[in-house]
N, C-alpha and C positions, 0 to 999 in steps of 0.2 A: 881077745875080744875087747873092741872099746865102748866105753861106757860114756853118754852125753849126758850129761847133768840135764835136771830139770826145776826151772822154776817152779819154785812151789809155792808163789802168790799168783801165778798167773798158767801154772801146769804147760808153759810155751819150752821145747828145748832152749837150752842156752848155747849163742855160738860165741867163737870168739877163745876168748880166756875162759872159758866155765864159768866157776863159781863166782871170778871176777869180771866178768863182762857182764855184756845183756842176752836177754833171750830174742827170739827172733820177732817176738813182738816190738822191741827196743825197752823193755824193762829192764832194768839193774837185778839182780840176784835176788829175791825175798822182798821185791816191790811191783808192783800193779800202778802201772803211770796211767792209766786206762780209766781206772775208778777215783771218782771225784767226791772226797770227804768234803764237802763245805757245812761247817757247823751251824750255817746260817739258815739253810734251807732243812724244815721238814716238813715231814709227809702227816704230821699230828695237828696240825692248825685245821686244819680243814681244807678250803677254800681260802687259796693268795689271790691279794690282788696287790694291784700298785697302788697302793692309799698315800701315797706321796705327795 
């Protein structure tokens, strides 16, 4: 029986090489290329504008 790894930042299988490839999202193994950390932007201010 074979076993397909599974991303486990994104729960997508992985193809390819497994654990060293990506999933079929295109994620790398234990990364989420999907979600967007930008330190810049929060949800705590309130109300953005472009005060520029």
């Amino acid at each position: 029986m074979s076993h397909t790894p599974i991303n486990p930042a994104t729960g997508l299988p992985m193809t390819g090489d497994g654990y060293g490839g990506v999933d079929v999202g295109g994620s790398p193994y234990g990364i989420d290329i999907h979600t967007h950390h930008n330190p810049w932007i929060s949800t705590d201010f309130g109300c953005m504008s472009d005060g520029f």
